[in-house]
MMTF fields as JSON, N, C-alpha, C and O atoms, coordinates in Angstrom:
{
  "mmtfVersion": "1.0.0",
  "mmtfProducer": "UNKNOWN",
  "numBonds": 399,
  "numAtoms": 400,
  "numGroups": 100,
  "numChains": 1,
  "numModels": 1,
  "chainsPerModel": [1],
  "groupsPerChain": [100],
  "chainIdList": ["A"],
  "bondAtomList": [4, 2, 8, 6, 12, 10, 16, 14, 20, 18, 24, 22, 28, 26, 32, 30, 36, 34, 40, 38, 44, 42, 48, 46, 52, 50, 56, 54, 60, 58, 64, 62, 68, 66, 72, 70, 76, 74, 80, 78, 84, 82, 88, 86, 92, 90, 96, 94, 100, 98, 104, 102, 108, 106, 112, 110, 116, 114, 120, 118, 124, 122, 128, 126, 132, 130, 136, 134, 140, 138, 144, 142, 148, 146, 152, 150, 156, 154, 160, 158, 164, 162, 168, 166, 172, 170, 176, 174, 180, 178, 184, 182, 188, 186, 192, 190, 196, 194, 200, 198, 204, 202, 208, 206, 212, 210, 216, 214, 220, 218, 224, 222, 228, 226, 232, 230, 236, 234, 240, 238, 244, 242, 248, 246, 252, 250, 256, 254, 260, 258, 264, 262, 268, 266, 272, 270, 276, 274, 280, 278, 284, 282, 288, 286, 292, 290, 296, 294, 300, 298, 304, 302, 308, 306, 312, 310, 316, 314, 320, 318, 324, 322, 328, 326, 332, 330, 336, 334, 340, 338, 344, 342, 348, 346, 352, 350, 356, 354, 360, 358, 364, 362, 368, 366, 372, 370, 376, 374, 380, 378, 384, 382, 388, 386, 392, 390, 396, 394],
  "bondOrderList": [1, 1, 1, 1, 1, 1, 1, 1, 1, 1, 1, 1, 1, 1, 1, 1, 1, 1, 1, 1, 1, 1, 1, 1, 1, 1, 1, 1, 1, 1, 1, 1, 1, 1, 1, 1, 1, 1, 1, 1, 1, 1, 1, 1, 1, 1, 1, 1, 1, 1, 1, 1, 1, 1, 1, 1, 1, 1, 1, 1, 1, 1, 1, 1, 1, 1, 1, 1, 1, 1, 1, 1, 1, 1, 1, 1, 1, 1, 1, 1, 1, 1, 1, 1, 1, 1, 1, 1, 1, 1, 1, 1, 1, 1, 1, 1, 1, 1, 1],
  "groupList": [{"groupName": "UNK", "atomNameList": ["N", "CA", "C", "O"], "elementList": ["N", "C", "C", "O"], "formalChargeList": [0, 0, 0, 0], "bondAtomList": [1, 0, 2, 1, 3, 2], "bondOrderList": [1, 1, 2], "singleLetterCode": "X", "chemCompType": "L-PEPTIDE LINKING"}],
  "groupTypeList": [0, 0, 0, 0, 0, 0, 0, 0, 0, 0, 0, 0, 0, 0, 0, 0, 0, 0, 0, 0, 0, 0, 0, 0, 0, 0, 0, 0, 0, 0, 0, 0, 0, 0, 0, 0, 0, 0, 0, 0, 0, 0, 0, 0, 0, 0, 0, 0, 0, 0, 0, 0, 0, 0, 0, 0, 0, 0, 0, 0, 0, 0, 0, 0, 0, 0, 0, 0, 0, 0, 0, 0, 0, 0, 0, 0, 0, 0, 0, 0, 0, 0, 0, 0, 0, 0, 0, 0, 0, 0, 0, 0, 0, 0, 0, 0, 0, 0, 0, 0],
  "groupIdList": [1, 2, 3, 4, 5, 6, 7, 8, 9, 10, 11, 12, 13, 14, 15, 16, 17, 18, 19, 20, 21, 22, 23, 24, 25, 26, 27, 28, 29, 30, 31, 32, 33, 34, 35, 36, 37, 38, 39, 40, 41, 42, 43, 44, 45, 46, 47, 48, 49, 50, 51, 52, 53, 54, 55, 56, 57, 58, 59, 60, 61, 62, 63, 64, 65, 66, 67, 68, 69, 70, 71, 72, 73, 74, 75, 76, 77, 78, 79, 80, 81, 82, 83, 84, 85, 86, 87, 88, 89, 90, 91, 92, 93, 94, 95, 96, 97, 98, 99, 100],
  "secStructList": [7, 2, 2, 2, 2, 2, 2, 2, 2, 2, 2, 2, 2, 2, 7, 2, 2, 2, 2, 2, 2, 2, 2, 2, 2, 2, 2, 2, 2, 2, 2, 2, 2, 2, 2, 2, 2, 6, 1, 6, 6, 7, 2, 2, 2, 2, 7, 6, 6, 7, 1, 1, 7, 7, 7, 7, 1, 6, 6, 2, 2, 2, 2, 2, 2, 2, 2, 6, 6, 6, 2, 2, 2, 2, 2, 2, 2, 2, 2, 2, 2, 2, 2, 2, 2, 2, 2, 2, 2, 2, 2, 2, 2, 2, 6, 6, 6, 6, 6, 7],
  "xCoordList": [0.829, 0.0, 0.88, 0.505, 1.841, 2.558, 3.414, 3.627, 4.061, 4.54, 2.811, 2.782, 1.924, 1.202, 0.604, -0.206, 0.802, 0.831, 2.218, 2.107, 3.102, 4.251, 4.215, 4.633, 3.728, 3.773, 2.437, 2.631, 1.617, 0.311, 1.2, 1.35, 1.882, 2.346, 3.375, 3.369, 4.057, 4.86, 4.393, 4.799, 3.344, 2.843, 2.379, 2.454, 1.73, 0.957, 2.009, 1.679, 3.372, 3.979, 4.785, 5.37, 4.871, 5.361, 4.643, 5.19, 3.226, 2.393, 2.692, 3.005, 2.455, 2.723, 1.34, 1.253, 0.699, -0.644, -0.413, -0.601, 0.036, 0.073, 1.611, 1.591, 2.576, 3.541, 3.275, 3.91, 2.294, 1.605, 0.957, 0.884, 0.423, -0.452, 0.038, -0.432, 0.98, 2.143, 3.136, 3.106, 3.569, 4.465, 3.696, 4.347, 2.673, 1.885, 1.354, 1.23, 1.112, 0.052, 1.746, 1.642, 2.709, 3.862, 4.504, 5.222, 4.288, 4.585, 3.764, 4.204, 2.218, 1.039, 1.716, 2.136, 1.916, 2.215, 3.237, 3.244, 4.316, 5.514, 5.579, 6.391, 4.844, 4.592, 4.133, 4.725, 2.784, 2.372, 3.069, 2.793, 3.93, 5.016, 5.717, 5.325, 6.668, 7.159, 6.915, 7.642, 5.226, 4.773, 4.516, 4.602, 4.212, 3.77, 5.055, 5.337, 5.987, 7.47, 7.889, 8.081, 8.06, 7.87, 7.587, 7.936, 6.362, 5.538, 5.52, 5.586, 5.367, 6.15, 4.929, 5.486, 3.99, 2.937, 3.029, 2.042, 4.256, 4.42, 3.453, 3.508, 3.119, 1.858, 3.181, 3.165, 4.107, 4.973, 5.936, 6.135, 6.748, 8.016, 7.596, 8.477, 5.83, 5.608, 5.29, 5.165, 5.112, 4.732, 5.259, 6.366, 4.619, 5.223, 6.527, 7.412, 6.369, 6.825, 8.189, 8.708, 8.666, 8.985, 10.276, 10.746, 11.004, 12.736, 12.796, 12.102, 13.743, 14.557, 13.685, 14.319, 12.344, 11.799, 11.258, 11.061, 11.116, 10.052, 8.911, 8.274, 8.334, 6.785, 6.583, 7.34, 5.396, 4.556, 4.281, 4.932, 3.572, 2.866, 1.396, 1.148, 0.741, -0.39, -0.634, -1.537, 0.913, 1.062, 1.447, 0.937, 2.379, 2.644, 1.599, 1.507, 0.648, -0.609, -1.539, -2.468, -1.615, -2.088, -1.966, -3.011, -0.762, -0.151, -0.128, -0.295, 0.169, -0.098, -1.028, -1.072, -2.138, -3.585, -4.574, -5.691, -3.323, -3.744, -3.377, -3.98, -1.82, -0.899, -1.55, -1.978, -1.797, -2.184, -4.12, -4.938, -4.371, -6.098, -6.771, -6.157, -7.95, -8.539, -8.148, -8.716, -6.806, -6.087, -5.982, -6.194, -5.426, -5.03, -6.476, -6.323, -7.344, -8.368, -8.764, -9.333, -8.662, -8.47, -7.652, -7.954, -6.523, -5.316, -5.825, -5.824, -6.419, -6.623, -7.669, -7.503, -8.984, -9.901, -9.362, -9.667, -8.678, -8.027, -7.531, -7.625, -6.297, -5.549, -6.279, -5.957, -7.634, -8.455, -9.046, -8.994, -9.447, -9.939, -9.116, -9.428, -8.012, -7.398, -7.346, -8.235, -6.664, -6.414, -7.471, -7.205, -8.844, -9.918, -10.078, -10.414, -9.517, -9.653, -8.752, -9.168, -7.715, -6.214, -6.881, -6.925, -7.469, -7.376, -9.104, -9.424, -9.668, -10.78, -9.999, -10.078, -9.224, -8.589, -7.696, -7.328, -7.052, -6.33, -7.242, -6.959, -8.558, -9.434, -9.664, -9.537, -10.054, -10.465, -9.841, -10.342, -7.906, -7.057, -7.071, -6.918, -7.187, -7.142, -8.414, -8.315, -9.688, -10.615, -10.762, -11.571, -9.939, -9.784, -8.843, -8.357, -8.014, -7.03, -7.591, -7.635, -8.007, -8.98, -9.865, -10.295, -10.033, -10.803, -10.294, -10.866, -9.101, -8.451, -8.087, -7.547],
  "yCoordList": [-1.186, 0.0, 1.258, 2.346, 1.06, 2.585, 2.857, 3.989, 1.214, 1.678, 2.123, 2.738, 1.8, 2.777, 4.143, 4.667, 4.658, 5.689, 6.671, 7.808, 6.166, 6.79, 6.983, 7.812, 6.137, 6.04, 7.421, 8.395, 7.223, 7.99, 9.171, 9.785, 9.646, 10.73, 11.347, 12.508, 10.536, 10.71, 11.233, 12.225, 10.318, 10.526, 12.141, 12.913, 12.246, 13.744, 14.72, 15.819, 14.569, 15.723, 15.714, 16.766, 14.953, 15.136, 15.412, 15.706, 15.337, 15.996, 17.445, 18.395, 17.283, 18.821, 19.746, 20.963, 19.21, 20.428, 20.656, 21.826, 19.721, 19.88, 21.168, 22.182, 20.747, 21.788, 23.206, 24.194, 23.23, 24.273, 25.465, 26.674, 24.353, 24.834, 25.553, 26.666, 25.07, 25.4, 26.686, 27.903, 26.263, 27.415, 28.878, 29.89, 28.95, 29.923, 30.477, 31.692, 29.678, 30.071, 30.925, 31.88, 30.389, 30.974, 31.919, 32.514, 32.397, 33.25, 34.375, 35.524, 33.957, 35.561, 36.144, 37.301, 34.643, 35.451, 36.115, 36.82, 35.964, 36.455, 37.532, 38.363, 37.937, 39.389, 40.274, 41.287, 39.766, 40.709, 41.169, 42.274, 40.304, 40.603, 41.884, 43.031, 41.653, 42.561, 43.958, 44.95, 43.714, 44.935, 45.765, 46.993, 45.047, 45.867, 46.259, 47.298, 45.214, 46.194, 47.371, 48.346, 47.152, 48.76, 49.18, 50.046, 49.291, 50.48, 50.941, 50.313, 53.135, 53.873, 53.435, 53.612, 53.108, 52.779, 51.404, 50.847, 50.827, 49.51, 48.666, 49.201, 48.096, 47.202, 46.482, 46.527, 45.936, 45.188, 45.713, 45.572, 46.436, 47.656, 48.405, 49.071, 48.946, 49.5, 49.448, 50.322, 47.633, 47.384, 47.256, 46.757, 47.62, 47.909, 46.693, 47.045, 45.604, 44.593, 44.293, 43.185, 44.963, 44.643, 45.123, 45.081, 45.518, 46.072, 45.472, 45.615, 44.484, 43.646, 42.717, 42.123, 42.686, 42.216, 40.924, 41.08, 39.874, 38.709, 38.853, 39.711, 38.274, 37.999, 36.792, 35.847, 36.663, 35.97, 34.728, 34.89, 33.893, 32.964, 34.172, 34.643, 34.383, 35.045, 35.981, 36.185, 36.566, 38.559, 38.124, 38.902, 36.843, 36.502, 36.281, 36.772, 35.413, 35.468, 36.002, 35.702, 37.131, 38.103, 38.993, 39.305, 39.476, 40.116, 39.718, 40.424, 38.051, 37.294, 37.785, 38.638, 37.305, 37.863, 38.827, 38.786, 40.107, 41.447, 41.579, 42.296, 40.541, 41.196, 40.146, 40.844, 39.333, 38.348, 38.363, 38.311, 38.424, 39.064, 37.399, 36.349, 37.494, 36.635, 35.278, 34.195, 35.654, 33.894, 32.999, 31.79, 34.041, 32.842, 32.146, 30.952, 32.558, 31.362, 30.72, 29.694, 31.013, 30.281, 29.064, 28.018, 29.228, 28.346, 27.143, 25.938, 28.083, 27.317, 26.178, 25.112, 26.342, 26.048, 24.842, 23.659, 25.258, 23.77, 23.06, 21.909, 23.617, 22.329, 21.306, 20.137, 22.18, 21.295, 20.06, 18.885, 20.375, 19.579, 18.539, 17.525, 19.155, 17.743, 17.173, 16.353, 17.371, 16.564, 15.786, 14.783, 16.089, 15.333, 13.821, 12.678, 14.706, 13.437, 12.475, 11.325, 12.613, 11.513, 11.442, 10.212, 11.691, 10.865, 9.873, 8.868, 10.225, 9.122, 7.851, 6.632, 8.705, 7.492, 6.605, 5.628, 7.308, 6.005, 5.136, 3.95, 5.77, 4.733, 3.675, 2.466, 4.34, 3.557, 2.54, 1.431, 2.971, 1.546, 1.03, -0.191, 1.51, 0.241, -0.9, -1.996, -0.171, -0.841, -1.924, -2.849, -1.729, -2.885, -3.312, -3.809, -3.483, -4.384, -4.969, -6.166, -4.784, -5.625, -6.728, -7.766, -6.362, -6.929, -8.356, -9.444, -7.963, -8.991, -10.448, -11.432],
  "zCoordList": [0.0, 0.0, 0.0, -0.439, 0.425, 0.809, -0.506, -0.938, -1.32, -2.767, -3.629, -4.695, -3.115, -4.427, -3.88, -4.645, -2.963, -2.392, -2.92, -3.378, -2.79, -3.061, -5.208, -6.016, -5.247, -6.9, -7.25, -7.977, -6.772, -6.746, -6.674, -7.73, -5.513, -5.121, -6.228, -6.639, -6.526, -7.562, -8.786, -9.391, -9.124, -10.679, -10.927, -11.883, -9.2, -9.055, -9.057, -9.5, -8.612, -8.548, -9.9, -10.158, -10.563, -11.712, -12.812, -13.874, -12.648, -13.659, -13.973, -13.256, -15.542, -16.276, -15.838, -16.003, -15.475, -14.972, -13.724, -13.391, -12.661, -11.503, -11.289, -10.59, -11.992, -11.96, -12.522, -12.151, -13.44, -13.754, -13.285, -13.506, -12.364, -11.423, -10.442, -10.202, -9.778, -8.837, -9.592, -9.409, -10.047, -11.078, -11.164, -10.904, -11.435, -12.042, -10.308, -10.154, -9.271, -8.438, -7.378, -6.609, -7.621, -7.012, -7.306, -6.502, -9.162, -9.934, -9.555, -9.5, -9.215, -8.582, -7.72, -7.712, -6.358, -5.244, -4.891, -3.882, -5.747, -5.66, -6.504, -6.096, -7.879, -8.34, -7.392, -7.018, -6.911, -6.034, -4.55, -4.083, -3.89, -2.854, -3.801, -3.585, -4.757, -5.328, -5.6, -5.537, -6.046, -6.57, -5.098, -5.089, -3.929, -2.756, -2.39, -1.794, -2.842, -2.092, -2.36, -1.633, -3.825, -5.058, -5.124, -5.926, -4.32, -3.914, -3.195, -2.138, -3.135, -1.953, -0.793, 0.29, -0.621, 0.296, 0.856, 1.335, 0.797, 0.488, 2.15, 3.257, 2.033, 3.368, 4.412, 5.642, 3.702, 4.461, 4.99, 6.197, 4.201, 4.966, 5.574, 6.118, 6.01, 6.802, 8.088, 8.946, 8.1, 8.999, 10.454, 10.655, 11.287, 12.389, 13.114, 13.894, 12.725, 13.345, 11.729, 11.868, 10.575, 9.822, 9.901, 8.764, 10.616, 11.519, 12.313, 13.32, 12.131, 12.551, 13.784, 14.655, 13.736, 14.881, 13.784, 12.579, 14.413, 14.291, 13.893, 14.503, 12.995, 13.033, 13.73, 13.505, 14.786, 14.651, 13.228, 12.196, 13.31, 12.323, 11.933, 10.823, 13.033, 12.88, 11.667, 10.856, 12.003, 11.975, 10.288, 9.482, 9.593, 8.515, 7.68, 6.555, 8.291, 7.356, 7.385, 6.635, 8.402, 8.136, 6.959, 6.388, 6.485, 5.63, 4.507, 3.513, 4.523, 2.923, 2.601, 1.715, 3.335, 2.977, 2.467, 1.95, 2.98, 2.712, 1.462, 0.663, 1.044, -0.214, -1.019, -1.938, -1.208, -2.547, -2.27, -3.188, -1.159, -1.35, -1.81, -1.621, -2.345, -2.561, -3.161, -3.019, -4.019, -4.321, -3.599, -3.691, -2.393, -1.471, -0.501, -0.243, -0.155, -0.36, -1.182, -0.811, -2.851, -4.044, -3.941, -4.516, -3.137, -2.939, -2.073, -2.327, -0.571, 0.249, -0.044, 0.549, -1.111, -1.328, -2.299, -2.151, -3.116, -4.118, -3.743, -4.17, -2.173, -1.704, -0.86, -0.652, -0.288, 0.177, -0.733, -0.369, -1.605, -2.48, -3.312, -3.936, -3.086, -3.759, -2.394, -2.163, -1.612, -0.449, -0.045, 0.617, -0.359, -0.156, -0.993, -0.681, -2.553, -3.403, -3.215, -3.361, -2.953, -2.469, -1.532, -1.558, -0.686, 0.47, -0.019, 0.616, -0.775, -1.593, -2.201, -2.045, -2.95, -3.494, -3.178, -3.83, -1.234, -1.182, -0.42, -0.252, 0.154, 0.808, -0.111, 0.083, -1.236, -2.497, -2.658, -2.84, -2.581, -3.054, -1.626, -1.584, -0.662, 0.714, 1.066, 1.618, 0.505, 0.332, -0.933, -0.864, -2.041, -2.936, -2.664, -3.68, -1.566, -1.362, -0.432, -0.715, 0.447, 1.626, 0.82, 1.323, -0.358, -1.015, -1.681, -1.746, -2.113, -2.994, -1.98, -2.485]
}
């Protein structure tokens, strides 16, 4: 079970849509970091906690949030959904192996 898990996993990360997908959704978020940096109003260099102090986890996605805006529940919403379907389908292959 765990070599077709690992093969599953494999096949998925080596897919040309799945890298696509990834490529492109890392390419937004990283324009838009840029463009807020480049900008004299910039959200992140202004932020109070952004000299030499730590963020928080909180205070980080807070800020993603503000700077990439609605994708990133776009993001959150797809990774859910696949993660739903792999995890269908490995019930799927553990339940036809119980079977065999």
């Amino acid at each position: 079970m765990q070599n077709d898990f690992n093969d599953i996993k494999d096949r998925l990360l080596q897919s040309p849509q799945v890298r696509d997908f990834l490529g492109t959704v890392w390419m937004d978020v990283k324009a838009r970091l840029m463009a807020d940096l480049a900008s004299e109003n910039t959200r992140l260099a202004m932020h109070p906690n952004a000299h030499y102090k730590a963020w928080g986890d909180q205070q980080l996605v807070d800020e993603l949030e503000r700077c990439v805006g609605r994708d990133l529940q776009f993001i959150r919403i797809i990774g859910t959904l696949v993660g739903a379907l792999l995890r269908l389908g490995f019930d799927g292959l553990h339940w036809l192996a119980g079977r065999s």
